[in-house]
MISE-864457 format. One record per residue (C-alpha): residue number from 1; residue in one letter; chain; x, y, z. Coordinates in pm, 1 decimal. Example, Ala and Ser with C-alpha at 12.3 -4.5 7.8 and 13.67 -1.06 7.14 Angstrom:
% residues 2
KOLRO,n,res,chain,u,v,w
KOLRO,1,A,A,1230.0,-450.0,780.0
KOLRO,2,S,A,1367.0,-106.0,714.0
//
This chain:
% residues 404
KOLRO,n,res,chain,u,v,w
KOLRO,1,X,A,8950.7,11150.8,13843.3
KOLRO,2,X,A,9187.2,11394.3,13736.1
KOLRO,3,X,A,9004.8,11707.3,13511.0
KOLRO,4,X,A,9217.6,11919.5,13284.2
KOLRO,5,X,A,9174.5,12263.6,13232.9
KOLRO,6,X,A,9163.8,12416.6,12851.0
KOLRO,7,X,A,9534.4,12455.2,12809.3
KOLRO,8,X,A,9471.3,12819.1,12703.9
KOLRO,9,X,A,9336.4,12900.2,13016.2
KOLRO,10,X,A,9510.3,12638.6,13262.9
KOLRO,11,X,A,9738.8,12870.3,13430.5
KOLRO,12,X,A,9418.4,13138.1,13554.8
KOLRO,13,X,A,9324.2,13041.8,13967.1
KOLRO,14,X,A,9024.9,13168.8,13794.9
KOLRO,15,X,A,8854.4,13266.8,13448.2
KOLRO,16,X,A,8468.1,13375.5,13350.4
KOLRO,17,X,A,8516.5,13270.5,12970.7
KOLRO,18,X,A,8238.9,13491.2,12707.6
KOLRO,19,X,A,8119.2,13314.5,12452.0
KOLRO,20,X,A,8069.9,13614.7,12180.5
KOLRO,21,X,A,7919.2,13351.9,11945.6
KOLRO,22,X,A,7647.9,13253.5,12216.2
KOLRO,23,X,A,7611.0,13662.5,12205.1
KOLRO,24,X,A,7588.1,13707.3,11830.5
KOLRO,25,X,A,7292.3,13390.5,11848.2
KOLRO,26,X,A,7110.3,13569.5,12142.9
KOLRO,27,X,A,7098.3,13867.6,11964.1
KOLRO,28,X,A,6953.4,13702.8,11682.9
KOLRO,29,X,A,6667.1,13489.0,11841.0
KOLRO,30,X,A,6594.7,13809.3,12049.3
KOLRO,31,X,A,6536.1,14045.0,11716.4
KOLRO,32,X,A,6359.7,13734.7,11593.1
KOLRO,33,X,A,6073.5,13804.5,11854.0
KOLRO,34,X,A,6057.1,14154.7,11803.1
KOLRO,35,X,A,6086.4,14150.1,11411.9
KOLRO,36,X,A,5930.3,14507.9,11371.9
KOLRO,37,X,A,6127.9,14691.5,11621.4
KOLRO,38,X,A,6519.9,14811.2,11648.6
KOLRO,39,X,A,6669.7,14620.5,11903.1
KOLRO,40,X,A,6901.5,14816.2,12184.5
KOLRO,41,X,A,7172.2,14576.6,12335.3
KOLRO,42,X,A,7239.4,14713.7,12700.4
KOLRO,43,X,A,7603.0,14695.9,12805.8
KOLRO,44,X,A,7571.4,14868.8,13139.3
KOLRO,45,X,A,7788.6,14739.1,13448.1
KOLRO,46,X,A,8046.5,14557.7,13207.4
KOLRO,47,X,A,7789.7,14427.8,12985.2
KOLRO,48,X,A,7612.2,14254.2,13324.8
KOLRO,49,X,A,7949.5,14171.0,13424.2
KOLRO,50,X,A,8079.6,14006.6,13056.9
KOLRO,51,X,A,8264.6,14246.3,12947.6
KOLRO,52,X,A,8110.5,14606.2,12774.4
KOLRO,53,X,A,8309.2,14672.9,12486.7
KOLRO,54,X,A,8372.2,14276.5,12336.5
KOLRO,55,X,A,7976.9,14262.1,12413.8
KOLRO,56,X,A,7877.6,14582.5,12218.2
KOLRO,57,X,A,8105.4,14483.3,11892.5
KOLRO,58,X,A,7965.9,14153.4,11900.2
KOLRO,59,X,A,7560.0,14278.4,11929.2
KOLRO,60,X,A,7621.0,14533.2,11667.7
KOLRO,61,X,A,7740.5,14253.3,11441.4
KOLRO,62,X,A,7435.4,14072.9,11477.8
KOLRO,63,X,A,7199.2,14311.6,11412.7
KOLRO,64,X,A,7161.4,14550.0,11728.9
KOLRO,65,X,A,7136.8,14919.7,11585.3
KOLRO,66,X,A,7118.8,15024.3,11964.8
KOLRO,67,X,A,7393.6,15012.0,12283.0
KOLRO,68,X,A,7265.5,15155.9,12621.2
KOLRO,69,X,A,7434.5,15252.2,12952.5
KOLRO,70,X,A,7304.6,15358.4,13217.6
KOLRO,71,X,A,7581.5,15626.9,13319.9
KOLRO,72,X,A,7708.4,15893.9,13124.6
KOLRO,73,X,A,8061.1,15745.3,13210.2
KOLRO,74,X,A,7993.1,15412.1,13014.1
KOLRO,75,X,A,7843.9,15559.6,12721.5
KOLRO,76,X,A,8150.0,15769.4,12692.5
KOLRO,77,X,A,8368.7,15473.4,12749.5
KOLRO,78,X,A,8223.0,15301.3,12444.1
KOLRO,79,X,A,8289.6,15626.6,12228.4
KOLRO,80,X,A,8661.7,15627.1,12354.3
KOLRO,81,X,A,8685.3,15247.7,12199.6
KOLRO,82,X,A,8575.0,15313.9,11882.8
KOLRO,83,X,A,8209.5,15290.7,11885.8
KOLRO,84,X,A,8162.5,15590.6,11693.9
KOLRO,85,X,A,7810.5,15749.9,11516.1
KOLRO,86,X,A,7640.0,15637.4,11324.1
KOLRO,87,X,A,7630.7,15408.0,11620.1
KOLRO,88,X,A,7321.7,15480.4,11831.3
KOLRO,89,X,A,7391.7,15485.6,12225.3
KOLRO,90,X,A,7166.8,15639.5,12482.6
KOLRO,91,X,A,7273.1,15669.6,12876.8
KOLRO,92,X,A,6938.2,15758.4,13155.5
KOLRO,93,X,A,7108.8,15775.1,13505.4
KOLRO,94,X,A,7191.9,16176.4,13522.4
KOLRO,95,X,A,7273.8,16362.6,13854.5
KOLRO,96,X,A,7321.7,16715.8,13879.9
KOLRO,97,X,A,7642.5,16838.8,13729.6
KOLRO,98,X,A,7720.8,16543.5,13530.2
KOLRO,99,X,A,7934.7,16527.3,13179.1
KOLRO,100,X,A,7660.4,16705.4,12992.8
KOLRO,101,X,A,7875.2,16901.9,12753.9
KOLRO,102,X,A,8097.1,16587.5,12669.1
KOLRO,103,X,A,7794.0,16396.4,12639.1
KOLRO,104,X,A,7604.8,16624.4,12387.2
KOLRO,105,X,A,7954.4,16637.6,12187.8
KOLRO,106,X,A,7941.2,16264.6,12157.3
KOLRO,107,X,A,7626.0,16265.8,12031.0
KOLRO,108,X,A,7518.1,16023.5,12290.4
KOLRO,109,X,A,7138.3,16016.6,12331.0
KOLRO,110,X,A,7068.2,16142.3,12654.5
KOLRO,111,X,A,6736.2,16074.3,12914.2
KOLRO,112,X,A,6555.6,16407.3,13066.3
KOLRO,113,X,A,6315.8,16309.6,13319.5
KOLRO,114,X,A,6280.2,16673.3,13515.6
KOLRO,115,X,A,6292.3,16999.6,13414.3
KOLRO,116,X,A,6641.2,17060.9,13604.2
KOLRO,117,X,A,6824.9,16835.7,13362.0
KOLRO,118,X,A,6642.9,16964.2,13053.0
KOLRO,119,X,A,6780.2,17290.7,13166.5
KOLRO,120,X,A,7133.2,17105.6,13219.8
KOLRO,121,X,A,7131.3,16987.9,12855.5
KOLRO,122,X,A,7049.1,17320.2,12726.7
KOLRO,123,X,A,7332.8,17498.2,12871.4
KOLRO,124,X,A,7569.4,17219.4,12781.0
KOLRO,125,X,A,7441.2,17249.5,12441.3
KOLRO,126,X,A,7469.2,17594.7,12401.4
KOLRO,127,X,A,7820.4,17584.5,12526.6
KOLRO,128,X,A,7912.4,17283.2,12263.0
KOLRO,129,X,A,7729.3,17426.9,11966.9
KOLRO,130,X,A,7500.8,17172.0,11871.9
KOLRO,131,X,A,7173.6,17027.6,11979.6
KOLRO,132,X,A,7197.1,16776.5,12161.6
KOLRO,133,X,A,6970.3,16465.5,12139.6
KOLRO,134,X,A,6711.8,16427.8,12421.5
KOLRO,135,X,A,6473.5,16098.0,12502.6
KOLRO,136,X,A,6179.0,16224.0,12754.9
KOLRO,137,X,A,6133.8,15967.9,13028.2
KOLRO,138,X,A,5768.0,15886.2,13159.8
KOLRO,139,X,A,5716.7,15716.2,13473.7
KOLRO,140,X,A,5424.1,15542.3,13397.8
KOLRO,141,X,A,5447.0,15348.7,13735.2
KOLRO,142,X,A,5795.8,15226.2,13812.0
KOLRO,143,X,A,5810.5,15490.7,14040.2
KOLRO,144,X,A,6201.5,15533.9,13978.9
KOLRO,145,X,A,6290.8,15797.3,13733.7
KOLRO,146,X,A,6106.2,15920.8,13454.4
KOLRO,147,X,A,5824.5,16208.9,13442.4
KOLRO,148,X,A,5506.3,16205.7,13660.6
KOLRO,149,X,A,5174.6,16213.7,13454.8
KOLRO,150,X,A,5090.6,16500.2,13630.2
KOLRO,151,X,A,5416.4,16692.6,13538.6
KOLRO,152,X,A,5444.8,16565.8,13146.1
KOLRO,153,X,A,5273.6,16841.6,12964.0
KOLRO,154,X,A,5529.0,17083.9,13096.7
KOLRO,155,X,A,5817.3,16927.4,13043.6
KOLRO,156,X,A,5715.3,16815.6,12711.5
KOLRO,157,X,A,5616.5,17206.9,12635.7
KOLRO,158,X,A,5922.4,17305.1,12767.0
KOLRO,159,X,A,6131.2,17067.4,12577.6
KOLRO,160,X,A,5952.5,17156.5,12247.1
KOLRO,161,X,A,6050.6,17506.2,12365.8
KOLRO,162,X,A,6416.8,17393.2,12366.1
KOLRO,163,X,A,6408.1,17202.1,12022.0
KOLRO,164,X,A,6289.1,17552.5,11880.9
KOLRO,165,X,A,6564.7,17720.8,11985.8
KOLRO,166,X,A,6783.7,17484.8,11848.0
KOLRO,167,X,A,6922.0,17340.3,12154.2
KOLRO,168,X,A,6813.3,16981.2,12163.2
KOLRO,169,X,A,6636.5,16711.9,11942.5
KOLRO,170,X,A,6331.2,16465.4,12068.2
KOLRO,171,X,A,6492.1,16168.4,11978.9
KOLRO,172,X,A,6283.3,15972.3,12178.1
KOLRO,173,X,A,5992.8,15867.4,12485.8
KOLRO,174,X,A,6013.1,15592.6,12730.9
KOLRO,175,X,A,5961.7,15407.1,12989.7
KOLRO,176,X,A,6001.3,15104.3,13197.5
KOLRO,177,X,A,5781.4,14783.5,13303.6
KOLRO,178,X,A,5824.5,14716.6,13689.6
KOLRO,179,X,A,5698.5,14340.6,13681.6
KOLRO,180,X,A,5694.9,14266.9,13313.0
KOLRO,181,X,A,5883.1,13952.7,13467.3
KOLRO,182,X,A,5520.8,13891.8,13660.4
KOLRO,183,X,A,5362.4,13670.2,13388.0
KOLRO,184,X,A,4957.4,13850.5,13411.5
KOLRO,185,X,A,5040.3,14116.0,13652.2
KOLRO,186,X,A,4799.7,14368.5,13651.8
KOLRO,187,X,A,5053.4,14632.9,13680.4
KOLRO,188,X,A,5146.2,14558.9,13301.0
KOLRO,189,X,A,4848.8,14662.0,13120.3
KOLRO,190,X,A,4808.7,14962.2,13318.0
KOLRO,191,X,A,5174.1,15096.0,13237.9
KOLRO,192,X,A,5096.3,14986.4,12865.8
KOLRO,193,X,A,4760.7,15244.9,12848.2
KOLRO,194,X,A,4983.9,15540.1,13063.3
KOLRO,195,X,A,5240.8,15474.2,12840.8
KOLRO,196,X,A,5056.2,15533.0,12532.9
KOLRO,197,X,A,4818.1,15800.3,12638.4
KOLRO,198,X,A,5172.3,15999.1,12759.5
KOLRO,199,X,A,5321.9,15950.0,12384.2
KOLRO,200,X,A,4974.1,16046.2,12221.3
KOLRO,201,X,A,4999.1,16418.2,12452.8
KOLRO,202,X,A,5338.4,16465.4,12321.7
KOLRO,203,X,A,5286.9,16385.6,11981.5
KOLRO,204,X,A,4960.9,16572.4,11978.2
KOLRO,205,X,A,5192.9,16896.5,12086.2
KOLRO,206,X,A,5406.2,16803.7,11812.8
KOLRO,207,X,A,5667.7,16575.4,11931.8
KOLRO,208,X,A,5852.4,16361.6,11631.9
KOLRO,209,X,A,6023.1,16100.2,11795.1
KOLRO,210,X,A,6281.8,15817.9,11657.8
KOLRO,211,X,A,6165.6,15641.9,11913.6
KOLRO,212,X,A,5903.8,15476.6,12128.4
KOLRO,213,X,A,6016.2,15222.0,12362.4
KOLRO,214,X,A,5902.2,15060.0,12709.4
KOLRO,215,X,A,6001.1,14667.7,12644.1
KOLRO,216,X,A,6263.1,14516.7,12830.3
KOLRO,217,X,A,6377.9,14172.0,12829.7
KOLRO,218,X,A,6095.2,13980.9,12971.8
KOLRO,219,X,A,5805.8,14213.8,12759.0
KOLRO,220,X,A,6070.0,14172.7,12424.3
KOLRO,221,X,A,5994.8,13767.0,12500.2
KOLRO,222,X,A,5626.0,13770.9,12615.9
KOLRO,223,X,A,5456.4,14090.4,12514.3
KOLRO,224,X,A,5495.5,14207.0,12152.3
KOLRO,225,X,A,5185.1,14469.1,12224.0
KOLRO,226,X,A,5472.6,14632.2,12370.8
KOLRO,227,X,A,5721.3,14630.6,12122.2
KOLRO,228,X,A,5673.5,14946.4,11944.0
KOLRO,229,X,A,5977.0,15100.3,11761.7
KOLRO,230,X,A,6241.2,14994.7,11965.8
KOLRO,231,X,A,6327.8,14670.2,12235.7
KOLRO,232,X,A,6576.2,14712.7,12532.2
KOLRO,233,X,A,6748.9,14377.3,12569.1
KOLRO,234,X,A,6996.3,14362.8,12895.5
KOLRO,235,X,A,6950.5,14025.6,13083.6
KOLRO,236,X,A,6822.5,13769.6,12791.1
KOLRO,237,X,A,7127.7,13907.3,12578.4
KOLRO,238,X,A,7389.1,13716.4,12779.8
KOLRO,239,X,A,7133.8,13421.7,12767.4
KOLRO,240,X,A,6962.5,13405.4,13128.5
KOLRO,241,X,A,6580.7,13403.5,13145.4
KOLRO,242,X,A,6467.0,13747.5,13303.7
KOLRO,243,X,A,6244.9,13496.7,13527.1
KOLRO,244,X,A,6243.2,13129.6,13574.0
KOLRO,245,X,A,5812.2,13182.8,13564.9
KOLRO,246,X,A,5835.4,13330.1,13198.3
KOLRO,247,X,A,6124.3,12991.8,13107.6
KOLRO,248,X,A,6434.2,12854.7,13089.6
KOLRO,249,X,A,6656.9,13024.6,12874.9
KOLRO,250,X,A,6648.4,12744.2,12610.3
KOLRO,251,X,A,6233.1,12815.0,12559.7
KOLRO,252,X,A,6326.7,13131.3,12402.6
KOLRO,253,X,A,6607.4,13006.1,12195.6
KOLRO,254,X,A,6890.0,13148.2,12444.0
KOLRO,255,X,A,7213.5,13037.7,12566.2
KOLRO,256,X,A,7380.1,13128.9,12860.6
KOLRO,257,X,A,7724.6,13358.0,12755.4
KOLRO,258,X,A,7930.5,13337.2,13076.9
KOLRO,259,X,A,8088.3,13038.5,13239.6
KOLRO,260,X,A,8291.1,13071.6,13555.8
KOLRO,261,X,A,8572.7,12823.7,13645.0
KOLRO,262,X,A,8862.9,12789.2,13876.4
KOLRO,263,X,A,9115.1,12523.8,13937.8
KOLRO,264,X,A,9148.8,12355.0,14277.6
KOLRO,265,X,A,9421.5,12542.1,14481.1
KOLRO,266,X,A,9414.2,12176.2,14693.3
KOLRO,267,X,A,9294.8,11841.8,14779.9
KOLRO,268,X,A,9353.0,11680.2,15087.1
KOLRO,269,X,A,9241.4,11405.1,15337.7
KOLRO,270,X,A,9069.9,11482.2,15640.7
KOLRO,271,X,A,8902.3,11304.3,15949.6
KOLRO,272,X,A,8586.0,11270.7,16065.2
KOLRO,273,X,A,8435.3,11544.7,16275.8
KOLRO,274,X,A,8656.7,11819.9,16082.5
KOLRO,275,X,A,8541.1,12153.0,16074.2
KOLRO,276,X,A,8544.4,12371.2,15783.6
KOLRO,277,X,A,8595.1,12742.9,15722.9
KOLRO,278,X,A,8456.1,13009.6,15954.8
KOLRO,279,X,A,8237.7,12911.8,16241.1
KOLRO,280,X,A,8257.9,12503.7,16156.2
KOLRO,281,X,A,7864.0,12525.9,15990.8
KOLRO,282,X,A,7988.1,12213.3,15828.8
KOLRO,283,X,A,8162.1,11934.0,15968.0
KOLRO,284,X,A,8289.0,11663.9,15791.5
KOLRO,285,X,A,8001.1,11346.2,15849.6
KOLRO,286,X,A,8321.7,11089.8,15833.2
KOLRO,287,X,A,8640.4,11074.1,15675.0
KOLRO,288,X,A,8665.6,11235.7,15315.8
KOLRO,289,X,A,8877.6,11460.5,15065.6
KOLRO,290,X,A,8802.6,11824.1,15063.5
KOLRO,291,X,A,8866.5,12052.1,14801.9
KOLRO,292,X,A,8981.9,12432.9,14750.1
KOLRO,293,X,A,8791.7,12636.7,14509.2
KOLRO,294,X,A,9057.0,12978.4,14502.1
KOLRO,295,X,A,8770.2,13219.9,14457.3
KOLRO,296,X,A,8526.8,13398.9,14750.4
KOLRO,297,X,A,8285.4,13659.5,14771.5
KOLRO,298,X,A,8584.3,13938.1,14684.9
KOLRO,299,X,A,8553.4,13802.3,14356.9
KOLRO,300,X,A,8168.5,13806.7,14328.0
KOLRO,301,X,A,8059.9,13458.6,14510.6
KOLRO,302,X,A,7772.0,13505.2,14694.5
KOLRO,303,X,A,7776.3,13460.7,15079.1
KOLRO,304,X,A,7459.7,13380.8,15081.9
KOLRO,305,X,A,7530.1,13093.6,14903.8
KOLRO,306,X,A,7765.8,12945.4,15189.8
KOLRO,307,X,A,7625.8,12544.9,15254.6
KOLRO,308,X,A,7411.0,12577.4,14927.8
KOLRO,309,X,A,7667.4,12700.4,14625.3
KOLRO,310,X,A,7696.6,12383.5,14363.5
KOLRO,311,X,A,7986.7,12324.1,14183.0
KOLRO,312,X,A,8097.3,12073.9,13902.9
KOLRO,313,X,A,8447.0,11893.0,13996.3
KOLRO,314,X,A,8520.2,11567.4,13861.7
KOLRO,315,X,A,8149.5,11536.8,13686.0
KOLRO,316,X,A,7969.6,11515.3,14005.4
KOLRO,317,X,A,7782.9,11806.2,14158.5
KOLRO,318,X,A,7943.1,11918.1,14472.9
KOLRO,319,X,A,7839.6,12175.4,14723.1
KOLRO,320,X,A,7974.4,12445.8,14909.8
KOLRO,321,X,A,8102.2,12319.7,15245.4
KOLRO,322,X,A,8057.5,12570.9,15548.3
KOLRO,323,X,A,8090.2,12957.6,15486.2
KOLRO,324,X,A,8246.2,13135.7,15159.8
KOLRO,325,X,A,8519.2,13372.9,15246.5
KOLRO,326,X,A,8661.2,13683.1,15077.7
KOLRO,327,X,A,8933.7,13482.1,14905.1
KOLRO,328,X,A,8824.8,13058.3,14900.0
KOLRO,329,X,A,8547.2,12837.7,14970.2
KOLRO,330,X,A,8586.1,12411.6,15020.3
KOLRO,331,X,A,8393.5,12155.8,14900.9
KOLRO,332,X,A,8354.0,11817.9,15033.1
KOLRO,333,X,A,8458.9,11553.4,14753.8
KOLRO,334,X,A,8353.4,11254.0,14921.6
KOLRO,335,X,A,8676.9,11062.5,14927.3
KOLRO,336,X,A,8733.4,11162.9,14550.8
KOLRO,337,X,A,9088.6,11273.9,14437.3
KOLRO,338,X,A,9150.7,11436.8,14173.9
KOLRO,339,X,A,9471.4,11659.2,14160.1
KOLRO,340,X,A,9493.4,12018.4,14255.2
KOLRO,341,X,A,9464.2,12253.7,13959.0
KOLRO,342,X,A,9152.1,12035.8,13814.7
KOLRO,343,X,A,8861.9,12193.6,13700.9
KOLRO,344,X,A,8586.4,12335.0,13924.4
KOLRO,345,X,A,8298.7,12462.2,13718.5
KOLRO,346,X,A,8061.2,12713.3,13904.7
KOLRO,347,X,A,7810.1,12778.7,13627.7
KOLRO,348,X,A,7796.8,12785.3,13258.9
KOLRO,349,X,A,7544.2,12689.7,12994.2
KOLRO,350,X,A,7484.6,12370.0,13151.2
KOLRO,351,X,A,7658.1,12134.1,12855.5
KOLRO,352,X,A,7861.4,11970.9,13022.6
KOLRO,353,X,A,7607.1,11893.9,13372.9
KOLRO,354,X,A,7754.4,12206.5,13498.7
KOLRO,355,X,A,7524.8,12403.5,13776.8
KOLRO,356,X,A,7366.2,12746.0,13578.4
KOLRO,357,X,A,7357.4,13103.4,13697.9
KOLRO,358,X,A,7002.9,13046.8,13794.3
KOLRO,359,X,A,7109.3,12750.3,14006.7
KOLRO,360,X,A,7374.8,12987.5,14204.4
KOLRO,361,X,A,7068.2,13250.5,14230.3
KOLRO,362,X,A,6850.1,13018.7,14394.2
KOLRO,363,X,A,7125.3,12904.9,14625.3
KOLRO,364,X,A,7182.5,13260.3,14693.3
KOLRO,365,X,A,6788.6,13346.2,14743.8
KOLRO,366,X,A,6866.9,13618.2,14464.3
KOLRO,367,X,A,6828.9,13657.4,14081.0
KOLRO,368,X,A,7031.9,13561.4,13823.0
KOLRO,369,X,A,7110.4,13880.2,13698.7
KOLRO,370,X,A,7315.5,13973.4,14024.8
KOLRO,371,X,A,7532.7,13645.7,14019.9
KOLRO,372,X,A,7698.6,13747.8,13674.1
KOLRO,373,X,A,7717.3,14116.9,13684.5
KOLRO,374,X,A,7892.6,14077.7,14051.2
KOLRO,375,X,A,8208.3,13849.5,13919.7
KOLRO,376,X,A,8433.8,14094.6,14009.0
KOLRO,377,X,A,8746.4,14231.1,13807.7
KOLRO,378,X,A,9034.3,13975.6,13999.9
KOLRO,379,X,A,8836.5,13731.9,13764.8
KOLRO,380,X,A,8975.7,13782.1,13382.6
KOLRO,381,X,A,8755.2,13725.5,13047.4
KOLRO,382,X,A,8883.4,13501.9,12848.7
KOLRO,383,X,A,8687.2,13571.3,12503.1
KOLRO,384,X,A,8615.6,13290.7,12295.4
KOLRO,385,X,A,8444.5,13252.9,11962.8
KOLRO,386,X,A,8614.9,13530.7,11832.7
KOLRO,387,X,A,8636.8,13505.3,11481.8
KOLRO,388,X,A,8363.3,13749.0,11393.2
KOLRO,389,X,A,8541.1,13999.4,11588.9
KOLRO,390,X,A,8846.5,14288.3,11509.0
KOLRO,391,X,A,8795.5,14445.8,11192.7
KOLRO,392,X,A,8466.1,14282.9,11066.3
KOLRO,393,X,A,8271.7,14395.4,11343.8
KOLRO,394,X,A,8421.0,14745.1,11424.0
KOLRO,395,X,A,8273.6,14774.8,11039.2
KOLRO,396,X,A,7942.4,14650.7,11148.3
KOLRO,397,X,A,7952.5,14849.5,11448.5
KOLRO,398,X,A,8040.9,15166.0,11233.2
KOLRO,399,X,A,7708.0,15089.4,11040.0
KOLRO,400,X,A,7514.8,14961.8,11272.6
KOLRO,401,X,A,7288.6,15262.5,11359.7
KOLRO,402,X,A,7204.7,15393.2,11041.9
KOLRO,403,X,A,6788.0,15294.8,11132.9
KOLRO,404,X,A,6867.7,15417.4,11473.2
//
């Protein structure tokens, strides 16, 4: 059987097409189960890998009010393309030193977890000449960034300090759920009451947030105690379950945005007793046809995944045969032919019988999350479902955070 690639796209060794529309419909089931709350669409790493600027246009077209980054760098990036205020975007990885100023002159809403960068974000307003806009971060158990209990009621003070001179705005609190993903875990409650006992102290020292927010993905599908003003959607936005315990992506009324493909680079006969690839961990069981998928672990393919990897060629299911390398991986067609520059379908939405990113994850022994945001940049997007794109949704994106 001979498979032909979208004409379009037939002349790529390799293409991760982005469904916007998929997008635009995730972002819409997803505000559908947080009705009461803004809804932040989180483009960090390339939107997981899909792409951050086609992403952001697209979620602000459907409804997002919200983009978040977690550099400085990316939330700048999205200014320099257009996605101007009244957009809303907030960045929370800071070190020392970074783009405060430019930041603060972007209007970008920036996380302070530690008195040192509260004391960064004054100077760098002071030197631009405006406040800038400041989200206190509680760590109410992640144990990653964010504000010890203990350590709270001074940097709140101190903060409140700062917004009385003029130098920044309490645009927000947060935090983040460590096993939200952990249907029950008792770890989930207990953030939930630290959480809320944190935004009562700053309130009750006169605190006015925008903003109250500690949902990600899996708590915006499961827990809408935790909704509160504002929902942080990464993973379910490009359509892949934040855990296969919580569901598939279809329970929640998702759809999978990315699908990766390549065209065979070759198909040939071989004997019996054949090795294949690096250190011969497969050898061909009898005589067969093997075929070369043009894309390796340079271009995101997990190694992990060598002897385990499925792929769709032809309409059957085949599976990696022996190690991935950098550049290529085989599989073993079973005495099937079909021509070189056919169709070899890694993952998608699963349409077509096509393996899923889940499927790749738990080939890999990893998570989902990591097989899409990895696809590296040798791998172009090829954008489909464009037509709400261009000028109608650089309008919606200009209006988009007005309830921000």
């Amino acid at each position: 059987m001979t498979e032909t690639a979208h004409p379009r796209t037939a002349p790529l060794r390799a293409r991760a097409e982005i469904d916007l529309a998929a997008l635009r419909a995730n972002v819409r089931a997803l505000r559908a189960q947080a009705p009461g709350a803004a809804l932040m669409a989180v483009v960090k790493s390339d939107a997981y890998g899909h792409g951050a600027v086609p992403c952001a246009r697209a979620a602000l077209a459907a409804g997002a009010t919200w983009l978040g980054t977690a550099t400085p760098e990316e939330a700048l990036a999205l200014r320099a393309a257009g996605l101007v205020p009244p957009v809303r975007i907030m960045c929370w990885l800071w070190t020392p030193g970074g783009p405060w100023r430019e930041a603060v002159e972007a209007d970008l809403d920036v996380s302070v977890s530690g008195l040192w960068a509260l004391a960064e974000v004054r100077t760098a307003a002071r030197a631009a000449g405006r406040p800038a806009r400041v989200q206190l971060k509680a760590d109410t158990g992640l144990g990653r960034n964010g504000c010890q209990p203990a350590d709270w009621p001074e940097l709140v003070a101190e903060a409140l300090r700062a917004e009385a001179e003029g130098l920044v705005r309490v645009t927000g609190l947060w935090s983040h759920f460590a096993c939200a993903d952990e249907p029950g875990h008792p770890s989930i409650a207990a953030q939930l009451t630290r959480f809320r006992e944190m935004v009562a102290h700053a309130e009750g020292q006169g605190v006015r947030p925008e903003v109250r927010h500690i949902a990600n993905s899996p708590a915006t599908l499961t827990l809408p105690e935790t909704h509160f003003d504002l929902v942080r959607t990464g993973i379910a936005l490009y359509g892949i379950s934040p855990s296969p315990e919580l569901g598939a992506p279809a329970d929640f009324g998702l759809r999978p945005v990315m699908t990766l493909a390549a065209s065979l680079a070759l198909v040939k006969h071989v004997p019996g007793g054949h090795g294949v690839s690096y250190g011969y961990h497969y050898v061909t069981p009898g005589e067969t046809t093997l075929g070369l998928v043009p894309v390796g672990y340079a271009d995101g393919i997990p190694r992990h995944a060598s002897g385990a990897g499925p792929v769709l060629v032809g309409g059957k299911w085949r599976t990696v045969a022996g190690r991935i390398a950098m550049d290529q991986f085989v599989v073993d067609l079973g005495g099937d032919e079909p021509e070189a520059g056919a169709e070899a379908l890694l993952f998608g939405p699963g349409d077509r019988g096509e393996p899923t990113a889940e499927d790749w994850a738990q080939a890999a022994g990893t998570i989902a999350y990591e097989v899409v945001t990895r696809i590296g940049t040798r791998v172009p997007r090829v954008y489909v479902n464009e037509e709400d794109e261009g000028r109608g949704d650089e309008g919606h994106a200009r209006d988009g955070g007005r309830d921000g």
